[in-house]
PyMOL CGO cylinders between C-alpha atoms (Angstrom):
from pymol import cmd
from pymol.cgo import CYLINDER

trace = [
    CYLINDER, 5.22, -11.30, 6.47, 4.87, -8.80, 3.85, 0.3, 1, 1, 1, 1, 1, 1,
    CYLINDER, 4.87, -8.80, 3.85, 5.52, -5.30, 2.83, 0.3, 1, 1, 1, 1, 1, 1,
    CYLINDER, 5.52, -5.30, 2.83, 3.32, -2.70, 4.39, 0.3, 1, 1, 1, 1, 1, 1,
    CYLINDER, 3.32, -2.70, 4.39, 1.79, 1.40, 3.16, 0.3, 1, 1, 1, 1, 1, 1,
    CYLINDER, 1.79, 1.40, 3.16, 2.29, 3.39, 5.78, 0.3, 1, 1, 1, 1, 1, 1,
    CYLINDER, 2.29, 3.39, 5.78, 0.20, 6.23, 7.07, 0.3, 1, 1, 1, 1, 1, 1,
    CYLINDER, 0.20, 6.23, 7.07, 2.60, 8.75, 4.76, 0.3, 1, 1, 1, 1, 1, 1,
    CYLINDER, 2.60, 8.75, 4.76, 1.05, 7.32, 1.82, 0.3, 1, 1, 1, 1, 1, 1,
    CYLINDER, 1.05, 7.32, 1.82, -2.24, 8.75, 2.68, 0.3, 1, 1, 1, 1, 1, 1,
    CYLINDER, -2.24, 8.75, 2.68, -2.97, 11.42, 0.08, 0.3, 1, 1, 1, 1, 1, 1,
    CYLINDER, -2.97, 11.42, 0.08, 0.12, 10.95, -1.43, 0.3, 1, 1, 1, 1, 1, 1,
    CYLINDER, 0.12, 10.95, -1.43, -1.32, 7.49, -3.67, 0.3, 1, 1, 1, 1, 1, 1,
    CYLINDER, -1.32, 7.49, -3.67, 2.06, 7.86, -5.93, 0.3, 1, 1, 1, 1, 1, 1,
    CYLINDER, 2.06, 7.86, -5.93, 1.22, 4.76, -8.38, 0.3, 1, 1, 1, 1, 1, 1,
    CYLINDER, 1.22, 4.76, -8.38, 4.79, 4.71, -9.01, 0.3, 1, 1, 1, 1, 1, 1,
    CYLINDER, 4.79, 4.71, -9.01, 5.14, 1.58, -6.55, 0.3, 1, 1, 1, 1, 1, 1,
    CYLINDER, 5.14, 1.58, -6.55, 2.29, -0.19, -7.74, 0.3, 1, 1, 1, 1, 1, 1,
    CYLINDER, 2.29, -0.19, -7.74, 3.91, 0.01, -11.77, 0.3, 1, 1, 1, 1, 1, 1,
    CYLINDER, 3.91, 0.01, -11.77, 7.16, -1.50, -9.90, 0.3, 1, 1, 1, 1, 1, 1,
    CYLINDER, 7.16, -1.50, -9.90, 5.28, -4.48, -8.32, 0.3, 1, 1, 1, 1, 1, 1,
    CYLINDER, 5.28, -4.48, -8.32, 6.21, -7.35, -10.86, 0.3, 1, 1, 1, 1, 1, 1,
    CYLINDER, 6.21, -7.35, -10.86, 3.36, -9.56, -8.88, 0.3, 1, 1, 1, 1, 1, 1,
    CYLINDER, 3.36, -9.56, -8.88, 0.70, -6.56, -8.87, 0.3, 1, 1, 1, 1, 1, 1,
    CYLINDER, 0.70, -6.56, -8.87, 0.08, -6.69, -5.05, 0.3, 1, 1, 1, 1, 1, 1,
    CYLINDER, 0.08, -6.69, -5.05, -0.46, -2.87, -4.30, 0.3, 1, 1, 1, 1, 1, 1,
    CYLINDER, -0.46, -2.87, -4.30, -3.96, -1.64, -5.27, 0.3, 1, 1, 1, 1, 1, 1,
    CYLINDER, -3.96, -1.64, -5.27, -6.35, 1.09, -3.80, 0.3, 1, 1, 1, 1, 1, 1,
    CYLINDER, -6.35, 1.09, -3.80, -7.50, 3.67, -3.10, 0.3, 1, 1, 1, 1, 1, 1,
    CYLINDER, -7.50, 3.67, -3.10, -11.05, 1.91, -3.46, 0.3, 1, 1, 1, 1, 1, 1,
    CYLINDER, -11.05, 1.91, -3.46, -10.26, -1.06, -5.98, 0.3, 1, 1, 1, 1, 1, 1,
    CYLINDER, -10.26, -1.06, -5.98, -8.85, -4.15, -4.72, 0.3, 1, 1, 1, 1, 1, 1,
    CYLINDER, -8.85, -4.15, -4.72, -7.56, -5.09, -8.03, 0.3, 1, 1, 1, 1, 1, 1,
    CYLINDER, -7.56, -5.09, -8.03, -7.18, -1.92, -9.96, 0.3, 1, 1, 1, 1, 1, 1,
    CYLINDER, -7.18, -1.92, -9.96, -3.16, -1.36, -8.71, 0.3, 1, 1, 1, 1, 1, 1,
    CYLINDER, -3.16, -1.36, -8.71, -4.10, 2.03, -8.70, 0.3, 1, 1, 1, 1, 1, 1,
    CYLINDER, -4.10, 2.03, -8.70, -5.92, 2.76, -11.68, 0.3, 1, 1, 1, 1, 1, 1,
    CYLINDER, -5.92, 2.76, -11.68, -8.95, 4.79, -10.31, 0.3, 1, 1, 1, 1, 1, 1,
    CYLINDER, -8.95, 4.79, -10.31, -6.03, 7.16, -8.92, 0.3, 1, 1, 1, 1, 1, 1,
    CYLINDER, -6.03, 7.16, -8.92, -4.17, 7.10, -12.39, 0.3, 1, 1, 1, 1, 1, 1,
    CYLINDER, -4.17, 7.10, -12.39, -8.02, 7.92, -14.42, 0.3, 1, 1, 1, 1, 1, 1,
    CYLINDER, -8.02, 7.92, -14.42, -9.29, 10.72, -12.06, 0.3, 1, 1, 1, 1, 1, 1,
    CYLINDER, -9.29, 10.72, -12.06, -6.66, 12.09, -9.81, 0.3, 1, 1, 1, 1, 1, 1,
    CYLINDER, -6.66, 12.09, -9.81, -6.00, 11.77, -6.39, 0.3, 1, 1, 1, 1, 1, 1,
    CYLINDER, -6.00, 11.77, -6.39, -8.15, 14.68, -5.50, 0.3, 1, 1, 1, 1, 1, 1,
    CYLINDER, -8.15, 14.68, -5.50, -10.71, 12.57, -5.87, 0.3, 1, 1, 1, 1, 1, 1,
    CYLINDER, -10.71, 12.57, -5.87, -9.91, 10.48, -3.10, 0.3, 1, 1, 1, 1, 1, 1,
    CYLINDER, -9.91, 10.48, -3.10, -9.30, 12.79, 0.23, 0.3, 1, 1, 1, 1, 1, 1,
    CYLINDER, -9.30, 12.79, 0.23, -7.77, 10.83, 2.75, 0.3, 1, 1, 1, 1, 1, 1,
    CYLINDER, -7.77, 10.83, 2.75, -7.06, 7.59, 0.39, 0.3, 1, 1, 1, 1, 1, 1,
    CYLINDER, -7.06, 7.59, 0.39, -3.76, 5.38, -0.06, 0.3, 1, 1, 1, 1, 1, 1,
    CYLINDER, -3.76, 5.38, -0.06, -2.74, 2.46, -1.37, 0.3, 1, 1, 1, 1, 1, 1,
    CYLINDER, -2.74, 2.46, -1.37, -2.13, -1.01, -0.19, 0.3, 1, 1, 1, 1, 1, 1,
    CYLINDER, -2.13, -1.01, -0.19, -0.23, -3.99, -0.22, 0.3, 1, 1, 1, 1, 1, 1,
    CYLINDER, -0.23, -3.99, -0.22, -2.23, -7.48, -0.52, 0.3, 1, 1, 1, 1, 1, 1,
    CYLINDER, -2.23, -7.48, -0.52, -0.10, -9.28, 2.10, 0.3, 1, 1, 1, 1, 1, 1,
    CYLINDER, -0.10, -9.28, 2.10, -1.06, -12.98, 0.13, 0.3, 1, 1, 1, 1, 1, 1,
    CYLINDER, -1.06, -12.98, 0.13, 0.11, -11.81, -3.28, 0.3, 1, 1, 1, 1, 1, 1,
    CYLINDER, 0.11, -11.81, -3.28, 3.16, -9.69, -2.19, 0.3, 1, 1, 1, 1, 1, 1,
    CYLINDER, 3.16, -9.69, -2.19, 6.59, -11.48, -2.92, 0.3, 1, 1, 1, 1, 1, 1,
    CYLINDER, 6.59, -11.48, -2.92, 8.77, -9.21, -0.80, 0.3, 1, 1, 1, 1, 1, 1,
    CYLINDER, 8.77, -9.21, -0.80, 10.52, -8.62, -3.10, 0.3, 1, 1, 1, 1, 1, 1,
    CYLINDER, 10.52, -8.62, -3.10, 10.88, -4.67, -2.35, 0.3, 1, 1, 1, 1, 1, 1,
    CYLINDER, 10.88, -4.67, -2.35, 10.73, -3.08, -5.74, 0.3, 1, 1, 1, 1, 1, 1,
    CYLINDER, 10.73, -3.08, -5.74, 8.07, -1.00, -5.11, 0.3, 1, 1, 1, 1, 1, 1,
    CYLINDER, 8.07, -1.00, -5.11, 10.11, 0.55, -2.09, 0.3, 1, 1, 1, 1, 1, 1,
    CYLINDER, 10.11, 0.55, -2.09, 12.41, 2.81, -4.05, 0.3, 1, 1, 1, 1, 1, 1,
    CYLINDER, 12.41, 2.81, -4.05, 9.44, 4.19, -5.99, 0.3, 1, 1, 1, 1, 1, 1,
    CYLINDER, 9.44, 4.19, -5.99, 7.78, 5.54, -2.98, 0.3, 1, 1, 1, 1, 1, 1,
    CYLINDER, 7.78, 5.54, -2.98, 8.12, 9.47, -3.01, 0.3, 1, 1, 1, 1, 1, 1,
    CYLINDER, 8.12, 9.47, -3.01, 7.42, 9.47, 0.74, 0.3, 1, 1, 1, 1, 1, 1,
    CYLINDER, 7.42, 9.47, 0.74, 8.91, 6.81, 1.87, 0.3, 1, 1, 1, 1, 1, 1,
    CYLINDER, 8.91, 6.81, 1.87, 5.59, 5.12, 3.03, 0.3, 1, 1, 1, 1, 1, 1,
    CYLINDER, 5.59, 5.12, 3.03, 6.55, 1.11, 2.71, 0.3, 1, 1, 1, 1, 1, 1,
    CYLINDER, 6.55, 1.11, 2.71, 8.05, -0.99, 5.37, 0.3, 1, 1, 1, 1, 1, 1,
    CYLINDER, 8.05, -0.99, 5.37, 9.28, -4.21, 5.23, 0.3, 1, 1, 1, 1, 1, 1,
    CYLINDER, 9.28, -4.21, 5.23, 7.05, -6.31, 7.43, 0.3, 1, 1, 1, 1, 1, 1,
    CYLINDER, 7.05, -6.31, 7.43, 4.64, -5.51, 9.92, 0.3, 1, 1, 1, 1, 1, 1,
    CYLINDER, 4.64, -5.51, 9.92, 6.60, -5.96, 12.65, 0.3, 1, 1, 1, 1, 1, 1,
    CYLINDER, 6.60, -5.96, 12.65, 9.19, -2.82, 11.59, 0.3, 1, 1, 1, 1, 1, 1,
    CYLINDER, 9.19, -2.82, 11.59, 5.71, -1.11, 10.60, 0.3, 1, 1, 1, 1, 1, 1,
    CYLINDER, 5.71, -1.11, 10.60, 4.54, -1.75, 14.59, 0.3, 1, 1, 1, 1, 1, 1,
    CYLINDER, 4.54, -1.75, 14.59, 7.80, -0.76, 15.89, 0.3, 1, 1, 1, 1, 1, 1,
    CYLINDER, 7.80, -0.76, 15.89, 7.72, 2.45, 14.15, 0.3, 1, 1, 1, 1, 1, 1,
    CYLINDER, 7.72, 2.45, 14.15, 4.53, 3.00, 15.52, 0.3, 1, 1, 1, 1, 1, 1,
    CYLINDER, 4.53, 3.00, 15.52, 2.28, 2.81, 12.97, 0.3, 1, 1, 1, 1, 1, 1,
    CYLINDER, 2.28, 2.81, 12.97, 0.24, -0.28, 13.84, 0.3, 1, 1, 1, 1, 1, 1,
    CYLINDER, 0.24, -0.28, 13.84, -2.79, 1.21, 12.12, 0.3, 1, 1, 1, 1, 1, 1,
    CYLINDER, -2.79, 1.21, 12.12, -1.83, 0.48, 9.02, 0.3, 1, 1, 1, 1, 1, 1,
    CYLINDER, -1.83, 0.48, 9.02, -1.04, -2.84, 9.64, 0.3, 1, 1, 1, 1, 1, 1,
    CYLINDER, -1.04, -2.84, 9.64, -4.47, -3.48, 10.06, 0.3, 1, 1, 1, 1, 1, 1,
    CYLINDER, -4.47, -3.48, 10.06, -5.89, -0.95, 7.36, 0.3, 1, 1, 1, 1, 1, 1,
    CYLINDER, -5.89, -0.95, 7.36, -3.49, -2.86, 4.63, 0.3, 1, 1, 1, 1, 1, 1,
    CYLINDER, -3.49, -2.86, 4.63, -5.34, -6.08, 6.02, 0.3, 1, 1, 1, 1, 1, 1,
    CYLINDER, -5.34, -6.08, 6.02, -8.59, -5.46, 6.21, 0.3, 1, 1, 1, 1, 1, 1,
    CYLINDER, -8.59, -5.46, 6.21, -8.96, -3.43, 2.60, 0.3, 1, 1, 1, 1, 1, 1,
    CYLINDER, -8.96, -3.43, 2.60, -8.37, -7.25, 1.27, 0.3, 1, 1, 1, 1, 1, 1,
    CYLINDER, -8.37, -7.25, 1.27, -10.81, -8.72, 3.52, 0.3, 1, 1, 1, 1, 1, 1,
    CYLINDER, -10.81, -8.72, 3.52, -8.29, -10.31, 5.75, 0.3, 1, 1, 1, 1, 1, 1,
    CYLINDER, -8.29, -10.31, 5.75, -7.70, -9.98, 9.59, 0.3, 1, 1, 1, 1, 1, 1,
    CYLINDER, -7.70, -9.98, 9.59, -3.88, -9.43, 11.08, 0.3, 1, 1, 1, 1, 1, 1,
    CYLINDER, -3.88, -9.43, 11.08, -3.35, -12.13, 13.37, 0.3, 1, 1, 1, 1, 1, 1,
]
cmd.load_cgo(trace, "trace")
């Protein structure tokens, strides 16, 4: 199990979650290892319809990051994510590190 971005992170990208991360798990919009630099250097304008996500094999669940979220876009596992009906992404956070939600 591991923390999830929710669909109110898109265009939002606040970094402010990804500074918190003591493990440096949450990266995007485009970089799967920049924890949100591209958005830092040129601006989330640049990236219409981008977020950030949470690599579910690094994250320690540790839920810093989840106070830092302006929108409140993290939940705590998947299965909260699914129940609040945002199943999407669940699968998005997945796939942008190459993996597949079982």
């Amino acid at each position: 199990m591991s923390f999830i971005i929710g669909k109110s992170c898109v265009d939002c990208m606040d970094t402010a979650c990804a500074n918190a991360c003591p493990v440096d798990c949450i990266h995007g919009p485009i970089n799967v290892g920049g924890s949100g630099a591209e958005v830092a250097a040129q601006g989330k304008e640049a990236f219409p319809g981008g977020q950030l996500y949470i690599d579910p094999d690094t994250c320690i669940n540790c839920g810093a990051c989840v106070p830092e979220c302006p929108v409140s876009a993290i939940y705590e596992d998947e299965d909260i994510a699914i129940k609040a009906g945002d199943e999407e992404s669940v699968h998005k956070n997945y796939e942008f590190f190459g993996l597949k939600y079982a």
